[in-house]
C-alpha positions as protocol buffer text, in pm:
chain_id: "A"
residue {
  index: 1
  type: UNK
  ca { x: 0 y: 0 z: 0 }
}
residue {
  index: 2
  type: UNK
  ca { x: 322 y: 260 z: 132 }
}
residue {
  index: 3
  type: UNK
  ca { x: 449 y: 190 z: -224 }
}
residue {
  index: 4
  type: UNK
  ca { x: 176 y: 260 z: -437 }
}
residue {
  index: 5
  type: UNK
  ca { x: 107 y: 558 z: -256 }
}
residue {
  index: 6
  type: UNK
  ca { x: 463 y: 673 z: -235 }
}
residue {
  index: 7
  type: UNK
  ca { x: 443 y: 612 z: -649 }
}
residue {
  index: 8
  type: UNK
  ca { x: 119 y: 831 z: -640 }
}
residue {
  index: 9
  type: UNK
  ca { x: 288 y: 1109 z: -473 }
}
residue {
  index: 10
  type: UNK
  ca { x: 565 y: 1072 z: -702 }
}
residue {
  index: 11
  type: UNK
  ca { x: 331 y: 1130 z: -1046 }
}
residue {
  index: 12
  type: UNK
  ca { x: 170 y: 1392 z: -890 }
}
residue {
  index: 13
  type: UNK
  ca { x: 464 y: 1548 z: -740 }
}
residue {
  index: 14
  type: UNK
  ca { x: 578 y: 1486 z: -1138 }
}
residue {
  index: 15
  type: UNK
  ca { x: 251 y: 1647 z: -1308 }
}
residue {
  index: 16
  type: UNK
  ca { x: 233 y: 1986 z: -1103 }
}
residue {
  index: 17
  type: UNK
  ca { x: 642 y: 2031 z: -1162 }
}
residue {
  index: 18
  type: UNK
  ca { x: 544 y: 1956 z: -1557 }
}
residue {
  index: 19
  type: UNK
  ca { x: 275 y: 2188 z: -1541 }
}
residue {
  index: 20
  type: UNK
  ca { x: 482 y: 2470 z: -1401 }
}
residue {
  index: 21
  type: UNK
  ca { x: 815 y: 2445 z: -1580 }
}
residue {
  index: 22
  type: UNK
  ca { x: 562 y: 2448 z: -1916 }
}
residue {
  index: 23
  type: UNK
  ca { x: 365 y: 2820 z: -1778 }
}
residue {
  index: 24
  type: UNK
  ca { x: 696 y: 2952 z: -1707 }
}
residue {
  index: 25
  type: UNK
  ca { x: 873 y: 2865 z: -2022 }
}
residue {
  index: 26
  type: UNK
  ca { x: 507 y: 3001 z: -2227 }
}
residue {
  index: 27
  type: UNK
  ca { x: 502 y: 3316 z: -2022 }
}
residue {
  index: 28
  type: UNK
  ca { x: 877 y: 3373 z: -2064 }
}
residue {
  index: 29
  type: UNK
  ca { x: 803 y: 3335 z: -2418 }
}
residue {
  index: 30
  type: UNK
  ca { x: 483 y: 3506 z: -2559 }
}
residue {
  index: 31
  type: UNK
  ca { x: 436 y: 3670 z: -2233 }
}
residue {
  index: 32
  type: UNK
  ca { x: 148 y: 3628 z: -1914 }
}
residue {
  index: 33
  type: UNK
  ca { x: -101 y: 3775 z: -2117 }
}
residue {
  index: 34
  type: UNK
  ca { x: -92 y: 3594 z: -2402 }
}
residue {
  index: 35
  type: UNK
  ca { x: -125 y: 3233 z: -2228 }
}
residue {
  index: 36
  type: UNK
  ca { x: -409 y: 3069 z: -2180 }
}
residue {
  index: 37
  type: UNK
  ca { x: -471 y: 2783 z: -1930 }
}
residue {
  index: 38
  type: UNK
  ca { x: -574 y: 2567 z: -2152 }
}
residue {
  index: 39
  type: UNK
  ca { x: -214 y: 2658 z: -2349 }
}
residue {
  index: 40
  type: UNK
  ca { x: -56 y: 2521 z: -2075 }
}
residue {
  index: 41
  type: UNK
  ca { x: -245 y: 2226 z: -1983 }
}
residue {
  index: 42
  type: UNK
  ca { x: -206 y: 2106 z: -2333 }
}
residue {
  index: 43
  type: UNK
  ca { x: 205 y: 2194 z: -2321 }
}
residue {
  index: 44
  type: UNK
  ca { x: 233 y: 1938 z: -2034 }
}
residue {
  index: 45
  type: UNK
  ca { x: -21 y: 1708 z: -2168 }
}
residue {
  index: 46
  type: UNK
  ca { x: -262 y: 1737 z: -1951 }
}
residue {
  index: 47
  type: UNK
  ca { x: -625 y: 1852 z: -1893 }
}
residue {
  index: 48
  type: UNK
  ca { x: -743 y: 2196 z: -1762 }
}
residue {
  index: 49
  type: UNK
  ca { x: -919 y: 1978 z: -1496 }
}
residue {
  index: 50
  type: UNK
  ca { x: -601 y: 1837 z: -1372 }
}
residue {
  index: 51
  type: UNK
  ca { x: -453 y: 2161 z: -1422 }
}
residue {
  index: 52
  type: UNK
  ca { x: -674 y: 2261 z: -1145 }
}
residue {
  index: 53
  type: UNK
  ca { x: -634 y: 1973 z: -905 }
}
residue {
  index: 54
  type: UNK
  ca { x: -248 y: 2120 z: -930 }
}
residue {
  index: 55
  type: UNK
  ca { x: -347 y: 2476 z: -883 }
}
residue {
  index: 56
  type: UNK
  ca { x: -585 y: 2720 z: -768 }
}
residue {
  index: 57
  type: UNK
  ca { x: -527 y: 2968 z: -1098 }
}
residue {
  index: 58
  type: UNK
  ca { x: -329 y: 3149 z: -1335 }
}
residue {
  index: 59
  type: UNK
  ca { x: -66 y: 3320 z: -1156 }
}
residue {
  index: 60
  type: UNK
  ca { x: -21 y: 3034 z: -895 }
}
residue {
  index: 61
  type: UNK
  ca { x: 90 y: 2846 z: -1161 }
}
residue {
  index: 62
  type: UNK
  ca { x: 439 y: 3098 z: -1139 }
}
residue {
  index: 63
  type: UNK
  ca { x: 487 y: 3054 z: -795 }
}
residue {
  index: 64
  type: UNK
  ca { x: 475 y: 2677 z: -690 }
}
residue {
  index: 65
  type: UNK
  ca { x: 662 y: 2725 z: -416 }
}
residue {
  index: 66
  type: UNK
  ca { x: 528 y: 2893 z: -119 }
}
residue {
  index: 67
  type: UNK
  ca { x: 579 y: 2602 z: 182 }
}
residue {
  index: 68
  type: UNK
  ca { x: 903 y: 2656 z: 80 }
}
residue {
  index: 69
  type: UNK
  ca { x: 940 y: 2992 z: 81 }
}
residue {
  index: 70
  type: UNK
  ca { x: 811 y: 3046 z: 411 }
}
residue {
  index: 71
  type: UNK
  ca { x: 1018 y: 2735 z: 561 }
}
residue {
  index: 72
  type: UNK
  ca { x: 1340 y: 2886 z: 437 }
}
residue {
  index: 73
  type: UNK
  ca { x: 1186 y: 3220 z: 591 }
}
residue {
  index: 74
  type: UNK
  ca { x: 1175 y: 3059 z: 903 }
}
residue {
  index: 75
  type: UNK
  ca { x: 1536 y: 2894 z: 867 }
}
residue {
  index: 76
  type: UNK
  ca { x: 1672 y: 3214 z: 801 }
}
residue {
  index: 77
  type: UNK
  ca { x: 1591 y: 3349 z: 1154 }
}
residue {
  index: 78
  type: UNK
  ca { x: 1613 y: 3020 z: 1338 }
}
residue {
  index: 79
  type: UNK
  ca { x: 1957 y: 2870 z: 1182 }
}
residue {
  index: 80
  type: UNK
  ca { x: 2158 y: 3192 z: 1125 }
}
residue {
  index: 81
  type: UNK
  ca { x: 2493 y: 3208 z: 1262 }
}
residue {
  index: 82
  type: UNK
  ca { x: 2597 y: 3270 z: 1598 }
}
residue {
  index: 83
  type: UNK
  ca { x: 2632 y: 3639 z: 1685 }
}
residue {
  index: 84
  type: UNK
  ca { x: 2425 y: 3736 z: 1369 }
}
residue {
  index: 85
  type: UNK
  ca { x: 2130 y: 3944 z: 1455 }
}
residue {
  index: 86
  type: UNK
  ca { x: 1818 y: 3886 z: 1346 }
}
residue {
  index: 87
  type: UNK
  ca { x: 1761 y: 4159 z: 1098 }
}
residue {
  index: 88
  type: UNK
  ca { x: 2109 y: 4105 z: 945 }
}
residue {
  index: 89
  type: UNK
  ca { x: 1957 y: 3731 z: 847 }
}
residue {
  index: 90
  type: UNK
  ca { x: 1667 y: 3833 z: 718 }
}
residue {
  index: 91
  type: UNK
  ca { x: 1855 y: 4114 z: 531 }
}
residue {
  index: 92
  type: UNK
  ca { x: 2036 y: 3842 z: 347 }
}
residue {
  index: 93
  type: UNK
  ca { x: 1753 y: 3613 z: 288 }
}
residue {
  index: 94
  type: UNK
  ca { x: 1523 y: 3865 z: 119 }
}
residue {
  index: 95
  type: UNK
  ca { x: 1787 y: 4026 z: -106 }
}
residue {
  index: 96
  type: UNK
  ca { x: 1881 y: 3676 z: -184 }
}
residue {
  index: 97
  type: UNK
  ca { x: 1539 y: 3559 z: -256 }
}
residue {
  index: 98
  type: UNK
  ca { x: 1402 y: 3889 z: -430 }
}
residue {
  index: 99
  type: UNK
  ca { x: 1630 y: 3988 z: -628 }
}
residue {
  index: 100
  type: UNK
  ca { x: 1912 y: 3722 z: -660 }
}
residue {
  index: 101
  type: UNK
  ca { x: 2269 y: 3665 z: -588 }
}
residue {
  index: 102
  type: UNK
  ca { x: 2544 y: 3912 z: -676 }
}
residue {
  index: 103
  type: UNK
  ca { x: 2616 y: 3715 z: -998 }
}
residue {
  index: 104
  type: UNK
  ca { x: 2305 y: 3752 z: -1204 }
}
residue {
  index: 105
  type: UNK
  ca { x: 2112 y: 3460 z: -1336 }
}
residue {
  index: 106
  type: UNK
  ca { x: 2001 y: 3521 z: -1655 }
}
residue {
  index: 107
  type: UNK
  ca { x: 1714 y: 3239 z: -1593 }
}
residue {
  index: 108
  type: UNK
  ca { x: 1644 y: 3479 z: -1244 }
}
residue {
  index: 109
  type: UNK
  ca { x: 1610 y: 3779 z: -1429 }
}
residue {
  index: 110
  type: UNK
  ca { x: 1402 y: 3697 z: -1674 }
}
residue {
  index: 111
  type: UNK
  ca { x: 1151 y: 3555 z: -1424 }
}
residue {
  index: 112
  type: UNK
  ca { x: 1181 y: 3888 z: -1204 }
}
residue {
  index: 113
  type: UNK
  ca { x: 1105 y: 4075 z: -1550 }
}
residue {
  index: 114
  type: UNK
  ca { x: 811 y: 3878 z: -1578 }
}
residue {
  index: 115
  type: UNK
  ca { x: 662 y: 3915 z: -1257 }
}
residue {
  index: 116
  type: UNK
  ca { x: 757 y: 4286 z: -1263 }
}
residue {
  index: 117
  type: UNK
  ca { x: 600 y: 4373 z: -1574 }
}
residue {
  index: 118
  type: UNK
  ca { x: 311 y: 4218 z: -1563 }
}
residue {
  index: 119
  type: UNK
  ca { x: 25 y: 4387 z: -1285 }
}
residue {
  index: 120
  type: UNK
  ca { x: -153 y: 4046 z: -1169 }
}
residue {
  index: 121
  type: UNK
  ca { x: 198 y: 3838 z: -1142 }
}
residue {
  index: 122
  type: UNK
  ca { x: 334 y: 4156 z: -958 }
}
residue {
  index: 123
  type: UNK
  ca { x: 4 y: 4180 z: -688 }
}
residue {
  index: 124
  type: UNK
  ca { x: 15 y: 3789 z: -652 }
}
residue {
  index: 125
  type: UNK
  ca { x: 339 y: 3765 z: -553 }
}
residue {
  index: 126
  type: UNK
  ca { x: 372 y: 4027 z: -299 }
}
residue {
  index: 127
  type: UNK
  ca { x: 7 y: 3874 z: -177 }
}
residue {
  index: 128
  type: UNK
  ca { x: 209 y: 3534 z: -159 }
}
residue {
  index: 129
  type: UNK
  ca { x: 500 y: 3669 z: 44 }
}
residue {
  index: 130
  type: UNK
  ca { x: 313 y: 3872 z: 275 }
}
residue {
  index: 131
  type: UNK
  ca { x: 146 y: 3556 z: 355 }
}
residue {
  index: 132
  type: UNK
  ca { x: 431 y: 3437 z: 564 }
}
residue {
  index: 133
  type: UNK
  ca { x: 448 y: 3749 z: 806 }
}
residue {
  index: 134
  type: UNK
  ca { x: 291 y: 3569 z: 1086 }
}
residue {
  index: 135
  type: UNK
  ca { x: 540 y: 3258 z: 1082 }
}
residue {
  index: 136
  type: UNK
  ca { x: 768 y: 3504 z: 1046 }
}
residue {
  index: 137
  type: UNK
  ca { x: 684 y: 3692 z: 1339 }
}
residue {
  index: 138
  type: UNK
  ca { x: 641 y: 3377 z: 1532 }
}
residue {
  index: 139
  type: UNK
  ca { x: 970 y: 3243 z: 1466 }
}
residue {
  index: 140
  type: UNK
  ca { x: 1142 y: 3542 z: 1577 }
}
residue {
  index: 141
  type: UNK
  ca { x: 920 y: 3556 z: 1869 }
}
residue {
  index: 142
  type: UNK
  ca { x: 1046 y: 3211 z: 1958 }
}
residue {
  index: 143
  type: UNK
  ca { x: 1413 y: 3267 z: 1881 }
}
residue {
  index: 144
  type: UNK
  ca { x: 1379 y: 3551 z: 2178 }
}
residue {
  index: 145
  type: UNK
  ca { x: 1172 y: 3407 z: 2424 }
}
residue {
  index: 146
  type: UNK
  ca { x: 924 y: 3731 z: 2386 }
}
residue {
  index: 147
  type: UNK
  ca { x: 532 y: 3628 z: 2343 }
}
residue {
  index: 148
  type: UNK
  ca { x: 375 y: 3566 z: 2008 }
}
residue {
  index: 149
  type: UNK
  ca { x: 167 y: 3879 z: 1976 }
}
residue {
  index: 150
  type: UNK
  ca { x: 476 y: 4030 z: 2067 }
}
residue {
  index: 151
  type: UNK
  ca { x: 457 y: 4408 z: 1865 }
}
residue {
  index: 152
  type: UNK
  ca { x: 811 y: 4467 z: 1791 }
}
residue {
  index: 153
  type: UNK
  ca { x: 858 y: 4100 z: 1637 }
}
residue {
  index: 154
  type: UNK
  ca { x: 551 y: 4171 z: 1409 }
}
residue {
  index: 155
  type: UNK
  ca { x: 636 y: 4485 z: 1272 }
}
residue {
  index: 156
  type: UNK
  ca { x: 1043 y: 4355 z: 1208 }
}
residue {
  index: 157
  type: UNK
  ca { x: 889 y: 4067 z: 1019 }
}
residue {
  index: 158
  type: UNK
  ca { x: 629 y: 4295 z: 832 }
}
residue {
  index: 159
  type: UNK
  ca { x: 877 y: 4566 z: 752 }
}
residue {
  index: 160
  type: UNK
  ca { x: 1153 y: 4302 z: 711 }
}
residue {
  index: 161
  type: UNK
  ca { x: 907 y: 4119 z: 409 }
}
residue {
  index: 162
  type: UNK
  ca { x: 831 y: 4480 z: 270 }
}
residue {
  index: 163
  type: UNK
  ca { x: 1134 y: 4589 z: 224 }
}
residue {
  index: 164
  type: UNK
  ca { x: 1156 y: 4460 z: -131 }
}
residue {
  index: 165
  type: UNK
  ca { x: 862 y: 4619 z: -238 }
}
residue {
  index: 166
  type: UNK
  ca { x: 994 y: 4934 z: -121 }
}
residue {
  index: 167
  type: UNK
  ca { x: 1262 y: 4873 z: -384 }
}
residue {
  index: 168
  type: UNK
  ca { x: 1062 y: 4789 z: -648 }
}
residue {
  index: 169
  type: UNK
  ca { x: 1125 y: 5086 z: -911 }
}
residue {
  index: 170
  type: UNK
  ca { x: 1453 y: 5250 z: -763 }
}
residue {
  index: 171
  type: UNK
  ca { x: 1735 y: 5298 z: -958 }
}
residue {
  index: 172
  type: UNK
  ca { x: 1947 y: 5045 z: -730 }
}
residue {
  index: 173
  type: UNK
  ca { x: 1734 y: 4817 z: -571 }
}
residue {
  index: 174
  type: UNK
  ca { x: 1987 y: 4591 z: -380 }
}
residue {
  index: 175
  type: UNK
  ca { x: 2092 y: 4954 z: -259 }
}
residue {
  index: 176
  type: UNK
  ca { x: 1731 y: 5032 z: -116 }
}
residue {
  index: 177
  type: UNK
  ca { x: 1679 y: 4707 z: 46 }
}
residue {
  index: 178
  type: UNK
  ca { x: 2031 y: 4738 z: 241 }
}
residue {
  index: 179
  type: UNK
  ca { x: 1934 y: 5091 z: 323 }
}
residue {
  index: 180
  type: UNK
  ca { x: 1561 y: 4986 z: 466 }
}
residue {
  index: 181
  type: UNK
  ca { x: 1741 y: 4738 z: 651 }
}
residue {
  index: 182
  type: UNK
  ca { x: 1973 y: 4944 z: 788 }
}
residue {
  index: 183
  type: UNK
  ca { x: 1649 y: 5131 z: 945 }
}
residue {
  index: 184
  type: UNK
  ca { x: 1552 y: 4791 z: 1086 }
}
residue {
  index: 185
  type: UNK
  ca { x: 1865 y: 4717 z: 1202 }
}
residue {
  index: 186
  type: UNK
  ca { x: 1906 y: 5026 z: 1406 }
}
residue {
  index: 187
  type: UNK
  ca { x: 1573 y: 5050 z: 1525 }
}
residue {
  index: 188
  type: UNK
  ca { x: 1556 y: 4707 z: 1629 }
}
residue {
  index: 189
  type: UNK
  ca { x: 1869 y: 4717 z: 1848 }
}
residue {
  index: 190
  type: UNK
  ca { x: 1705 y: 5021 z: 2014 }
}
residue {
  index: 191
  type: UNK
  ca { x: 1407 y: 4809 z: 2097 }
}
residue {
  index: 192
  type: UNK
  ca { x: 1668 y: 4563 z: 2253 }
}
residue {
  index: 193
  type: UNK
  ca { x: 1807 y: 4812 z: 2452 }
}
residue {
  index: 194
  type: UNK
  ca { x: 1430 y: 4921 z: 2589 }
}
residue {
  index: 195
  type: UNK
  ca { x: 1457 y: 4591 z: 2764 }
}
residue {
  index: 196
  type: UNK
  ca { x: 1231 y: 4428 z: 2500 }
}
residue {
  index: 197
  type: UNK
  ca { x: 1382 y: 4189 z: 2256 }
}
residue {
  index: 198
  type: UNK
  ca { x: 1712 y: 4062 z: 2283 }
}
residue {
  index: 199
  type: UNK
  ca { x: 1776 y: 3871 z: 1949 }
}
């Protein structure tokens, strides 16, 4: 039974992976717009109706990811180096995950074009990262020992996730994020001083 299963998981672990590698190649291509559902259904030979078992819509269909994102959120606070504060982590992680390492990735860029350029892709994903504000604040709540309504952990991980949106349009965005976290930085160390967090 554990092996059928585990080869049921497998072909649909196989189908929704098919089904996004073919929207992003087709929106790369012609461009979001321009794709239809059923265009990509039929690219990894499959139905719209499985299409759907796979994902909720359109722009999901981009970002497949989201457990993931928010677990390596999560890692980022919890499994940072000794000595490293908590905003410096996060600092890394989101200019790492928004807007890629130091050497560009063509194959990265062309995905951040996309999403840039195109309104719904643009709203989703900032929808989709916002999502993970409230793990976010909870893991940082944890990683202090401070409560987990704690205020000053919610607004670091709300400001912390905005921070590349703030960017979005600047001349020098890596520039803007480091300078936004700067703020946090600074203004979180001040709270630790206030006797509240200490992480």
């Amino acid at each position: 039974m554990s092996e059928t299963m585990g080869r049921r998981e497998r072909k649909k672990a196989a189908t929704r992976q098919a089904l996004a590698d073919a929207a992003l190649r087709l929106f790369l291509e012609r461009g979001y717009d321009q794709v239809s559902i059923k265009d990509v259904a039929d690219a990894a030979d499959v139905s719209t109706t499985t299409l759907f078992k796979h994902f909720p819509g359109k722009e999901a269909l981009v970002f497949d990811e989201d457990a993931d994102l928010e677990a390596a959120l999560v890692a980022a606070v919890r499994e940072r180096p000794q000595g490293q504060s908590i905003p410096a982590a996060l600092r890394a992680h989101v200019i790492h995950a928004k807007l890629g390492s130091a050497t560009p990735d063509p194959g990265f860029a062309r995905f951040v074009q996309l999403t840039e350029e195109t309104p719904a892709l643009r709203e989703y994903a900032h929808r989709m990262w916002m999502r993970h504000e409230t793990a976010l604040a909870r893991a940082i709540a944890e990683d202090i020992g401070a409560p987990e309504d704690d205020i000053a952990c919610a607004a670091l991980a709300h400001f912390a996730l905005e921070a590349a949106s703030l960017a979005r349009g600047r001349a020098n965005p890596r520039q803007a994020v480091e300078r936004a976290f700067d703020l946090l930085e600074h203004g979180w160390q001040a709270a630790a001083r206030s006797g509240a967090p200490k992480g």
